[in-house]
VEXKEBA-480494 format. One record per residue (C-alpha): residue in three letters; x, y, z; residue number from 1. Coordinates in steps of 0.05 Angstrom, whole numbers, plus 5000, padded with zeros to 4 digits. Example, Ala and Ser with C-alpha at 12.3 -4.5 7.8 and 13.67 -1.06 7.14 Angstrom:
residues 2
ala_5246_4910_5156_1;
ser_5273_4979_5143_2;
end
This chain:
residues 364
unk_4236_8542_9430_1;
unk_4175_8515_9385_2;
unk_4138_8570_9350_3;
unk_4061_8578_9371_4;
unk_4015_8583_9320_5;
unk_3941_8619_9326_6;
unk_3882_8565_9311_7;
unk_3832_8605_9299_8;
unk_3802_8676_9271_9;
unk_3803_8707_9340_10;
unk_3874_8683_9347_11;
unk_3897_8706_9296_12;
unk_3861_8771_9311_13;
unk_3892_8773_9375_14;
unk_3961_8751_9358_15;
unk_3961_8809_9304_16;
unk_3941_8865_9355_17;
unk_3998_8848_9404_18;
unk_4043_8874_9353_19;
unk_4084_8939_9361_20;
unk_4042_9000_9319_21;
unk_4094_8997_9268_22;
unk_4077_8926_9260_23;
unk_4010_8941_9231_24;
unk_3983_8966_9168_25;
unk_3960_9026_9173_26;
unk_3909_9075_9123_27;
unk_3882_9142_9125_28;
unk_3907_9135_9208_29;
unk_3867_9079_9226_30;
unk_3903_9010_9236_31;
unk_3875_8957_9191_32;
unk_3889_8883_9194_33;
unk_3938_8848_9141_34;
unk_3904_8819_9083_35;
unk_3911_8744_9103_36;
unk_3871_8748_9171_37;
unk_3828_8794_9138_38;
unk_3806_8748_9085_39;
unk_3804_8699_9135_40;
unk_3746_8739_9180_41;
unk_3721_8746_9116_42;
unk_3703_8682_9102_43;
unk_3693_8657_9167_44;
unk_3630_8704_9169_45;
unk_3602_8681_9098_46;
unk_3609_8610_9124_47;
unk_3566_8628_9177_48;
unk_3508_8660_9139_49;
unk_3515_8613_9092_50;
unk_3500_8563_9145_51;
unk_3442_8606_9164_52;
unk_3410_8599_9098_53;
unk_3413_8525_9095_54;
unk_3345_8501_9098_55;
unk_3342_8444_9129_56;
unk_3333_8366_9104_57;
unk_3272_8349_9078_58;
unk_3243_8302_9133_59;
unk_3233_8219_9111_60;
unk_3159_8197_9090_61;
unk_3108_8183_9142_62;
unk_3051_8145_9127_63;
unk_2982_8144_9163_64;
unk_2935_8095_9155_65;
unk_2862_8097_9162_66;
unk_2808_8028_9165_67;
unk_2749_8042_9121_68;
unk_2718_7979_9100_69;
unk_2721_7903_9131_70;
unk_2683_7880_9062_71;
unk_2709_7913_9003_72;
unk_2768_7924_8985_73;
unk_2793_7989_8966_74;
unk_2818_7998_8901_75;
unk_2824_8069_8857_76;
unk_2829_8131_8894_77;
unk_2825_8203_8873_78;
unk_2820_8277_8894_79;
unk_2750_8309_8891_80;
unk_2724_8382_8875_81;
unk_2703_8383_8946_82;
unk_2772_8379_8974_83;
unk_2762_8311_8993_84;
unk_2790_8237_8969_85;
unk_2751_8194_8936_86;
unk_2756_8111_8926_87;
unk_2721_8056_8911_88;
unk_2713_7995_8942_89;
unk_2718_7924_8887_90;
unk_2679_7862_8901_91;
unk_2626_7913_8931_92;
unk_2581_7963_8908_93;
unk_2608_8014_8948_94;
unk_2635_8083_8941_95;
unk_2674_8122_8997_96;
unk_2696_8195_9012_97;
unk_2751_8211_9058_98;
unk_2769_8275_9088_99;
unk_2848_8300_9097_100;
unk_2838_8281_9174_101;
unk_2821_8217_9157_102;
unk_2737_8227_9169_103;
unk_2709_8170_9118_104;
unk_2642_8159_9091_105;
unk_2610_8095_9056_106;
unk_2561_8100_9000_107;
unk_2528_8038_8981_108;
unk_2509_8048_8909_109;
unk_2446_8014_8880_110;
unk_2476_7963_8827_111;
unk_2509_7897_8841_112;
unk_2566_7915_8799_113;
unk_2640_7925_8821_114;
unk_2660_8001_8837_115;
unk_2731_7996_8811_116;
unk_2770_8064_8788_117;
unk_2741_8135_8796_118;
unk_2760_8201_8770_119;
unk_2736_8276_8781_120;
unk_2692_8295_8722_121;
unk_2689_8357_8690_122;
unk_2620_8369_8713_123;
unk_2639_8375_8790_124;
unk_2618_8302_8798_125;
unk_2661_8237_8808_126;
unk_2656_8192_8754_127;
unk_2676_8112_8761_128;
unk_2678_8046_8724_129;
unk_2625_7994_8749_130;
unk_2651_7927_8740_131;
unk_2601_7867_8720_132;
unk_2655_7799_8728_133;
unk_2591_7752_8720_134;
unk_2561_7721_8664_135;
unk_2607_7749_8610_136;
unk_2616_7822_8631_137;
unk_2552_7842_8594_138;
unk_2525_7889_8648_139;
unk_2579_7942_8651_140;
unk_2559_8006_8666_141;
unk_2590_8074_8680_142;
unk_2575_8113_8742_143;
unk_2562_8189_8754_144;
unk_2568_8205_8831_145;
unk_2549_8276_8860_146;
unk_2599_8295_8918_147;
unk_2532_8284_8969_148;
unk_2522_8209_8936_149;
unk_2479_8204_8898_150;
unk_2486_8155_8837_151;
unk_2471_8157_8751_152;
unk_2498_8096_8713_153;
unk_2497_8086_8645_154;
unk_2508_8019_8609_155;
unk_2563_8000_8564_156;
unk_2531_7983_8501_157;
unk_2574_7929_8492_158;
unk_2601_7863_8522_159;
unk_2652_7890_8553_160;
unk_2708_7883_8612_161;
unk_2718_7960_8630_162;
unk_2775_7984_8680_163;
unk_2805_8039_8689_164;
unk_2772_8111_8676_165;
unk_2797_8189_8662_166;
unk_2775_8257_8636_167;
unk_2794_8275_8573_168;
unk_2816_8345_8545_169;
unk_2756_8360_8507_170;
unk_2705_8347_8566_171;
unk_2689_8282_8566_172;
unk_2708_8219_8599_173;
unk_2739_8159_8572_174;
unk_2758_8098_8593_175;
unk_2786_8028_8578_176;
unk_2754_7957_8551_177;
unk_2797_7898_8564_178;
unk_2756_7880_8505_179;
unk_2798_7898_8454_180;
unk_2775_7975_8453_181;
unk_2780_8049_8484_182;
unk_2711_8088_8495_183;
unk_2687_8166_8503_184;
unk_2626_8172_8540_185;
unk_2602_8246_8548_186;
unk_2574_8269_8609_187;
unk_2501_8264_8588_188;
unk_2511_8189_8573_189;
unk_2532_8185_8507_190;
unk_2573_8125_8484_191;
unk_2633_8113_8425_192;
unk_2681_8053_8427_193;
unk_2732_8053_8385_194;
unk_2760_7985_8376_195;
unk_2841_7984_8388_196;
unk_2883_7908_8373_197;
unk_2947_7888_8386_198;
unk_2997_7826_8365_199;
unk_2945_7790_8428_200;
unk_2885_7822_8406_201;
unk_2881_7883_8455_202;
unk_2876_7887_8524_203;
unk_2869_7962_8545_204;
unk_2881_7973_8617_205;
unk_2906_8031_8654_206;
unk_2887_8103_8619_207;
unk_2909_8173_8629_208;
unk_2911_8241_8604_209;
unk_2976_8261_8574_210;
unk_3002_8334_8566_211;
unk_3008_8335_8491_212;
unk_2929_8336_8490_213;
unk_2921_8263_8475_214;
unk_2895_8198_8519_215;
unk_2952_8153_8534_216;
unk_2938_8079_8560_217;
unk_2972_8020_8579_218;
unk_2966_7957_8543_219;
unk_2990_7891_8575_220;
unk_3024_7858_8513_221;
unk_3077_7906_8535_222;
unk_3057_7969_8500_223;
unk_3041_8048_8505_224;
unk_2980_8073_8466_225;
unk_2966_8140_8449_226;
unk_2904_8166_8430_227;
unk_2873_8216_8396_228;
unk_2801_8245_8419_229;
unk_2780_8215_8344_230;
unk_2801_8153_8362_231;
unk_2864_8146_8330_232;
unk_2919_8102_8353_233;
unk_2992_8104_8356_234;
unk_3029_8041_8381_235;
unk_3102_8042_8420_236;
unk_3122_7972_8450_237;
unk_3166_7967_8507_238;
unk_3233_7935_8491_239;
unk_3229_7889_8557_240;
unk_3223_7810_8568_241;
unk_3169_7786_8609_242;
unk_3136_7856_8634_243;
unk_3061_7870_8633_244;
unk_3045_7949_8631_245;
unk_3005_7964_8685_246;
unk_2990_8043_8706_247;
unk_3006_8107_8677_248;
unk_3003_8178_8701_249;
unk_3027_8249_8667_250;
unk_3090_8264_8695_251;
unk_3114_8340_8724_252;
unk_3163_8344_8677_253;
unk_3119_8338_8605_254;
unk_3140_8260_8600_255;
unk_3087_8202_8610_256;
unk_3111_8150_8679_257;
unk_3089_8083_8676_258;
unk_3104_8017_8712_259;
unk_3118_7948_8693_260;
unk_3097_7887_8728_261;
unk_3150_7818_8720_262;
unk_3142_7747_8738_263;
unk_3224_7762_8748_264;
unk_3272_7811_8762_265;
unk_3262_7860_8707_266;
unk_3209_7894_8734_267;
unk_3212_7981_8727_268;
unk_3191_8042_8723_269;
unk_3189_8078_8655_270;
unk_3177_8146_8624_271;
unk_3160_8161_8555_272;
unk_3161_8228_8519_273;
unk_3102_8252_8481_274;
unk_3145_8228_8421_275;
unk_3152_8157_8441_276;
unk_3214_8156_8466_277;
unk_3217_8105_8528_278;
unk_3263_8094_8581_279;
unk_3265_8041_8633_280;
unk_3290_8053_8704_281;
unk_3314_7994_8756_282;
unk_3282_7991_8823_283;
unk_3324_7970_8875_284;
unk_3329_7894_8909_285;
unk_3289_7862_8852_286;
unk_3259_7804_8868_287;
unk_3218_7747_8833_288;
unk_3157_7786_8823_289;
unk_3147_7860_8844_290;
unk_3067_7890_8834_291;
unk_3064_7966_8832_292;
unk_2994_7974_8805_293;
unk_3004_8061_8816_294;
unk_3034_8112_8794_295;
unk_3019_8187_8801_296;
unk_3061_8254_8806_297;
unk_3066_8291_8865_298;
unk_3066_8361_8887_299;
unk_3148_8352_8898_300;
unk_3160_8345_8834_301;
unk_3168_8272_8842_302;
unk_3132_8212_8823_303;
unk_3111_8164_8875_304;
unk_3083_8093_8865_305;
unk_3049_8028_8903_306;
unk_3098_7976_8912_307;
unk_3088_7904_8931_308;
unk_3131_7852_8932_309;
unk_3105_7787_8920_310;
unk_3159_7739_8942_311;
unk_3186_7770_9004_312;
unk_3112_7798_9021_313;
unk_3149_7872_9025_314;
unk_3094_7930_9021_315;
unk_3114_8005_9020_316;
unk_3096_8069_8975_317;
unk_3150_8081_8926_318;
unk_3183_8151_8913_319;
unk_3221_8171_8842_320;
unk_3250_8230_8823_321;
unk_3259_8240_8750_322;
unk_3327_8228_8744_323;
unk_3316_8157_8769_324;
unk_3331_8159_8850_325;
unk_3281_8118_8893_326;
unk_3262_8113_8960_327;
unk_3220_8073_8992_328;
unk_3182_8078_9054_329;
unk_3146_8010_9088_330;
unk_3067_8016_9102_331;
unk_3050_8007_9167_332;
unk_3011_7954_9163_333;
unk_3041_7882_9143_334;
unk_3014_7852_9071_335;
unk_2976_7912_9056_336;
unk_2958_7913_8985_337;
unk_2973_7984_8963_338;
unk_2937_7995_8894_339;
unk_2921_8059_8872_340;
unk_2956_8128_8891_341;
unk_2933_8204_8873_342;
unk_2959_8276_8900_343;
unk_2907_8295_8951_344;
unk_2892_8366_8961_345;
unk_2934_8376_9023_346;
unk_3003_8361_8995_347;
unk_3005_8297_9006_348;
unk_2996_8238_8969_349;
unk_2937_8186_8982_350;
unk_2929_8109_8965_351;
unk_2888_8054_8973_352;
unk_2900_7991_9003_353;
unk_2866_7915_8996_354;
unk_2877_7908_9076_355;
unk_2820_7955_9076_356;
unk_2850_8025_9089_357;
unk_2864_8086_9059_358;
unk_2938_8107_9071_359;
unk_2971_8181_9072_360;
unk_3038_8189_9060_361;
unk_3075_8269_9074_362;
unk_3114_8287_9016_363;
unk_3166_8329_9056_364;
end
């Protein structure tokens, strides 16, 4: 005769309460059921509200994309005091606002000069480098830009070849000279260069505000500047072959996140603390030459990033947590160009594409 064996908590419930009274357990005259079952209702039950409290898996990245411009191309992006997005447009004098539905608006902006990266200023306006490419970059100017567009510039006082633009701790806004220097320019117009040089004679590109109270910028001979608001430089060079720094953002945990371009396969992502300490993390399927021209931090606690390949024409919006894990989701639309990338103010993230759209992609 083979012995039968209960598969379950209910069997074994039932299998216990067929037995004679003298069978069971029994305390202060009520029957109770032997330890072993009980513990096994036991934890059947906390497996089951723990399955209850599960939340569930964050869904994958979706990305929306949204046509602005058949002229310019889109280039820096970044989150207004209006609750709106805001981007330029290089190779045209144009500014543009885009709501979180995807509403745009053009502003054509009276100077032939190149709108190329834009920040929020700390005077409720949107501040942006206007790029002069002709006749030896002496017409550089800076642009203030109200939220209903209207336009200020103010020139560079310099030859210059001015990119990338932030504001600082102290109030004002500064921004980079691929001229061999870093300047402040208050909000009233006032201008200060202060001359910065390298082992290739400088090249200042990307800038950013760090959280130890400083500037922090990217130069492309491979190095990380920081930088006083006195103008005072401190130097770390990235132990890597044939990279060029390229972006770099303040990440959400107190570090600084920046990315390096190759002609080969050691192209990355790297962090540096405030004390100069870098670290370089691999990006998955490396290929001859990967551009990722953005970086910012999310609202997840992440960092996400543009990513273009260049060899197998691959274009998606990169996702990294801090630890090093990345993900990466295509763009819609084939050959792209995604450049720039900022936290909008709807919890997503928002970046700007050369195809001539602004993309959206969910962070959750």
């Amino acid at each position: 005769m083979t012995a039968s064996h209960p598969t379950s908590v209910n069997d074994v419930s039932r299998a216990y309460f067929k037995r004679r009274p003298s069978q069971r357990y029994r305390r202060g005259g009520f029957s109770i059921l032997p330890r072993v079952p009980q513990v096994i209702m036991i934890l059947a039950m906390i497996g089951a509200m723990l399955f209850l409290w599960i939340p569930p898996a964050a869904a994958a990245p979706t990305i929306t994309e949204f046509h602005v411009s058949n002229v310019g191309v889109p280039q820096g992006i970044a989150a207004g005091p209006d609750g709106n997005l805001w981007f330029t447009e290089f190779y045209d004098n144009v500014a543009g606002r885009i709501t979180t539905s995807g509403t745009s608006t053009l502003f054509r902006l009276n100077t032939v000069n190149s709108a190329t990266y834009i920040t929020k200023g700390p005077d409720g306006a949107m501040w942006l480098t206007l790029l002069n490419d002709v006749g030896g970059s002496t017409t550089n100017k800076i642009g203030r830009l109200t939220t209903s567009g209207k336009l200020s510039t103010f020139t560079v006082p310099k030859a210059s070849y001015i990119w990338d633009i932030t504001t600082g701790p102290d109030g004002n806004l500064y921004f980079t000279d691929g001229a061999s220097r870093a300047w402040r320019v208050t909000p009233k117009g006032s201008f200060t260069a202060f001359p910065f040089t390298d082992s290739s004679g400088g090249y200042p590109y990307q800038i950013t505000a760090g959280p130890d109270g400083n500037l922090w910028f990217t130069d492309r001979a491979r190095e990380i500047v920081k930088m006083t608001t006195s103008g005072k430089f401190t130097v770390f060079t990235v132990s890597t072959g044939n990279a060029s720094t390229d972006d770099i953002t303040t990440g959400p945990d107190g570090n600084l996140w920046f990315t390096l371009d190759d002609s080969d396969t050691a192209s990355r992502i790297g962090r540096i603390t405030p004390s100069g300490k870098v670290t370089l993390f691999t990006l998955p399927n490396p290929s001859d030459y990967l551009y990722m021209s953005g970086i910012a931090a999310g609202p997840d606690g992440n960092l996400w990033f543009t990513f273009e390949d260049l060899t197998t024409n691959a274009n998606a919006i990169g996702r990294m947590t801090t630890s090093g894990a990345v993900t990466l989701t295509p763009t819609p639309t084939a050959n792209s160009g995604p450049t720039d990338i900022t936290a909008g103010p709807d919890g997503n993230m928002w970046f700007t594409e050369a195809a001539g759209n602004i993309g959206r992609i969910t962070t959750g």
